[in-house]
N, C-alpha and C positions, 0 to 999 in steps of 0.2 A: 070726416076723412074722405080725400075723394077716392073713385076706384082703383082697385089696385091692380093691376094685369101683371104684374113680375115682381119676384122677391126672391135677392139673394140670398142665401144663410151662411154665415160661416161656423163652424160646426167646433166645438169641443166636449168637454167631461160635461160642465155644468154653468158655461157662460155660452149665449147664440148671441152673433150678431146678425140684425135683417137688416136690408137696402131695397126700398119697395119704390116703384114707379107707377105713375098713371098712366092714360092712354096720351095723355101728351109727352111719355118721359119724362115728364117735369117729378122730382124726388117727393112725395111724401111719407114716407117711413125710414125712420134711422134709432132703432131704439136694441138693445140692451136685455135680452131674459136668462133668465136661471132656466133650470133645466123645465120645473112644473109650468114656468110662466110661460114660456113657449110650447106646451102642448095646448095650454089654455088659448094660445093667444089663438092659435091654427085651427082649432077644435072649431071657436064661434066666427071664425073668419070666410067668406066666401071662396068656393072654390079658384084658385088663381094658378099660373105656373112659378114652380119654386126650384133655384137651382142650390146645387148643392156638390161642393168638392168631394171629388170621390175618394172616398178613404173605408178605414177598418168598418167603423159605426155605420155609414153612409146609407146603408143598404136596409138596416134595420130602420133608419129616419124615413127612407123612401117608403118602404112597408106602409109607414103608421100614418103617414102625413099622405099617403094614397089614398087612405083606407078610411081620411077625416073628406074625400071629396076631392083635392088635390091634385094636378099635373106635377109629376118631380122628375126634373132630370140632371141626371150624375154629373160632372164634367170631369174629364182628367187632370190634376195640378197643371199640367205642363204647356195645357190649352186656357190655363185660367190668369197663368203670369203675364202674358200680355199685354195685359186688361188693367194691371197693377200701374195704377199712373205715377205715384212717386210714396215710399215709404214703405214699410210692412207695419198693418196692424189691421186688427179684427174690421175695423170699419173698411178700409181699403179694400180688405177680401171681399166683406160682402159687396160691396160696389162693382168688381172687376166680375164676380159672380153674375148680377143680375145685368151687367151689359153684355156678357160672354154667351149667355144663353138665351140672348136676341138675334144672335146671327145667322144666319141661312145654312150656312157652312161646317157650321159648328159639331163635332163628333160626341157624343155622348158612350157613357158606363149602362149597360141594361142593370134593371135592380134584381138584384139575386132569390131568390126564394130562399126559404130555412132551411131546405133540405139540401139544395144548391148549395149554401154558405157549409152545411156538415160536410158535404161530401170534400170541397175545398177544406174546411177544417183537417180531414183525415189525411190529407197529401201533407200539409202542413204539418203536422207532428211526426210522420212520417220520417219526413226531410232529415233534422236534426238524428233522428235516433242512426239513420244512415251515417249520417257524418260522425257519427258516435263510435260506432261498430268499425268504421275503416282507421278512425284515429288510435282504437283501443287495438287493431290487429296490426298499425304499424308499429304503435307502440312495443305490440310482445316480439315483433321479428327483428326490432331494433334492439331490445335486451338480450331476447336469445343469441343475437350475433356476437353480440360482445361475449357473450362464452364459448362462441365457436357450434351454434347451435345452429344449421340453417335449415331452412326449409323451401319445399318448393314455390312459386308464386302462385297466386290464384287464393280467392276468400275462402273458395271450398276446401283450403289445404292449412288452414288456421287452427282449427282445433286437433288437428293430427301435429301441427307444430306445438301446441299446446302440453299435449299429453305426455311429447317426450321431454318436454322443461321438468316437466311432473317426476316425469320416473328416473331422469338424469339422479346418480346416487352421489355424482361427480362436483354438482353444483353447492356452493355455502347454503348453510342451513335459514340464513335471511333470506336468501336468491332464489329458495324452492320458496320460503311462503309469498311473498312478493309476486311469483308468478302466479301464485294459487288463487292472490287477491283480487289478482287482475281476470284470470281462468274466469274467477265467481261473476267477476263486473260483466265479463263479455255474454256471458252465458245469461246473464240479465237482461242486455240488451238485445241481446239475437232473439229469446222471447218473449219480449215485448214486440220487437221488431214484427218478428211472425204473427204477433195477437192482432198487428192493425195493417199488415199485410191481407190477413185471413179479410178483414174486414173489408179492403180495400176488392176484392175479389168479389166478393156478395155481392157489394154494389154494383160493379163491373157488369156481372152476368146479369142483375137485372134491368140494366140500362141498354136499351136498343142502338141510341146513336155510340156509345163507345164501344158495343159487341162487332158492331160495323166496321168501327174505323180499326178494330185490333186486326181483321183482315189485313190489312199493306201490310205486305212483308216489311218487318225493320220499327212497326210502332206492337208495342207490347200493350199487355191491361195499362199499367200506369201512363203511359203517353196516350194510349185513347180514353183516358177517366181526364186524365186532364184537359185535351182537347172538348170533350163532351161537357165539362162542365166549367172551367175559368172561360174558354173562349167565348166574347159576343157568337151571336145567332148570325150561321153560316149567312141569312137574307141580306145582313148588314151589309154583306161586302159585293161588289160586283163584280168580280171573278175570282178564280183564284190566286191568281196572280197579287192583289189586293190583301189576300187573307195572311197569303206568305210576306209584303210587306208589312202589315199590322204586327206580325212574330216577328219582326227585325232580321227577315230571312236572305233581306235585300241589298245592296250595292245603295253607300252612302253615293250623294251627288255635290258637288262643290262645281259645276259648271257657271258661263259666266262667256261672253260676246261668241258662242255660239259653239265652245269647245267644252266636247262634255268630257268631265274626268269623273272616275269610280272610284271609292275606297274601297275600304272593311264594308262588314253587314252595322247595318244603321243597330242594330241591338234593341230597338224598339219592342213595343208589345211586353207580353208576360215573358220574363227570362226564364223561369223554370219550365215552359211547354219548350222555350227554344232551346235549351240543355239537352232536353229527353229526348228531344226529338236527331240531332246531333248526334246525341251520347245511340242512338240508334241507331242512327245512321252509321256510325264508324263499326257496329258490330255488325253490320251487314257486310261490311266492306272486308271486315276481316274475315268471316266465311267465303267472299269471294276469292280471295287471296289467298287461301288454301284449298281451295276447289270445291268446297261445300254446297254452294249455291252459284250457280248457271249467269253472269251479269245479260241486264238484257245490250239491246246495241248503241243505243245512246250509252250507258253507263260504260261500256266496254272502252269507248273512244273516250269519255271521259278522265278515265284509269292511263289510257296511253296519250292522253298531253295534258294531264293537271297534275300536281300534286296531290297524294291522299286527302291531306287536311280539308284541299277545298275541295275536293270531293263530295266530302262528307256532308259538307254547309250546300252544296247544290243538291246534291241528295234528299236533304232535310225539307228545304225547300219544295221540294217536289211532291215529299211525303206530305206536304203542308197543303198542297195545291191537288193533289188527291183526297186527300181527308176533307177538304171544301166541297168536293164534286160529290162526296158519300153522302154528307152532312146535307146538301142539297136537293138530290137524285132520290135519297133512301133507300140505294143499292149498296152492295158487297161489291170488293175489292175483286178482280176478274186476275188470275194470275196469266190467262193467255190474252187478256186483252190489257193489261197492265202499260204497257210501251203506250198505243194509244191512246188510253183516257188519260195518261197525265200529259203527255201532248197536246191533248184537247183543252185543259183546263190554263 
């Protein structure tokens, strides 16, 4: 076999397919492993570069196939379709793989550590139990109304909505247990909830770059856990401006003989750092709008000729393009020098 300088993988449970090239480009490897046969293969193979679609496993491949000697780099599905010249199947992939990760241009996944991938784990389970607990509270303010039961809004006003389903003497004897099943479900979730909130906090406090980025007013622990550890490394990107792109912070472009036109935010990047960061953003906006917190002078004019919504998406943005300068700098968040370092960035 001649040298091999590049091999694509395409990656599943327990079938690999490789696309390997010489130094002329010329193909020699196109072959088929189960799961053992490709650690064997890679194990007694010289070290060469292997590219590899980013996904769940990916990161654990990139670990193991480093650690055999290995260059592995990630690529993003979305940079890999391209490269697909006609068809979908395991062979095609690996081929679009090992020409996609020839190019100069080309954007890569950093490989994750284990502790990395927990800490992303913990957000992740997270997630759902949230959307657990707000579906179980609309649920009870939806039945409680039908009996004329209401209560005030807000999550922190749920279990007082709770209590008086309970003590209503008023309600059918099916309609008190019902709510009491549901009372037990929520009260389930809320501590679990808290068990890997608590958890999420630990880490928080002993991670440096997210104790940093929790400074910006408007990003909390969870949007600096997330910034701190799903986002590539702040070096990747060359300003901040860059970084808030990659989080789909930005103005689509559909220009074309010389007229530029903007849509929506391109949505790109991770959508749950762009949510939090958003869903941040508008709670800022709303202490501003009741007087609570001071806007500075950009944000002030902002508020008097845009609408809130896009407010908030400029806002975020900005949050974005400050937490790049912390991330890079290895400073705190300056509240009187705030206006100009995200100006600067």
């Amino acid at each position: 076999m001649k040298t091999l300088i590049r091999i694509g993988m395409d990656t599943s449970k327990n079938v690999f397919q490789l696309h390997g090239v010489d130094q002329t480009e010329g193909v020699v490897l196109r072959r088929q492993l189960r799961r053992r046969e490709m650690i064997k293969f890679f194990e007694n193979t010289p070290p060469t570069l292997i590219a590899i679609e980013a996904c769940g496993s990916s990161h654990h491949w990139g670990r193991l196939l480093s650690a055999f000697g290995h260059e592995v780099r990630l690529i993003p599905p979305q940079y890999v379709k391209p490269y697909v010249k006609r068809g979908k199947n395991d062979a095609a992939d690996a081929e679009a793989l090992c020409e996609a990760v020839s190019r100069p241009s080309m954007r890569f996944v950093p490989i994750k550590s284990k502790e990395q991938q927990a800490a992303c784990m913990l957000m992740s389970v997270r997630e759902p139990m949230v959307g657990m607990k707000t579906q179980l509270s609309n649920a009870i303010r939806s039945y409680a109304a039908e009996f004329g039961i209401i209560g005030p809004s807000g999550r922190q006003n749920v279990s007082a909505l709770i209590r008086r389903t309970l003590e209503d003497d008023t309600l059918p004897q099916l309609a008190r247990e019902l709510f009491n099943l549901q009372a037990k479900e929520y009260q389930a979730v809320e501590a679990r909830l808290e068990e890997v909130e608590a958890k999420l906090m630990k880490w928080h406090r002993t991670d440096d770059v997210s104790r940093r980025i929790a400074t910006i007013p408007g990003i909390g622990p969870i949007g600096s856990t997330m910034l701190s550890v799903k986002a590539p490394p702040a070096e990747n990107f060359s300003s901040g401006r860059h970084f808030a792109a990659w989080l789909g912070l930005t103005p689509k472009h559909h220009s074309t003989g010389g007229r530029v036109r903007l849509g929506g935010i391109t949505k790109a990047g991770d959508p749950s750092i762009r949510s939090t960061l958003i869903v941040g953003a508008t709670a800022l906006l709303r202490h501003v709008r009741k007087g609570r917190t001071k806007p500075s002078r950009w944000l002030a004019a902002m508020l008097e000729r845009k609408p809130p919504k896009l407010v908030a998406v400029a806002l975020a943005n900005r949050f974005a393009r400050i937490a790049w300068r912390l991330m890079i700098s290895g400073g705190v968040y300056d509240r009187l020098e705030g206006p100009e370092l995200s100006a600067a960035v």
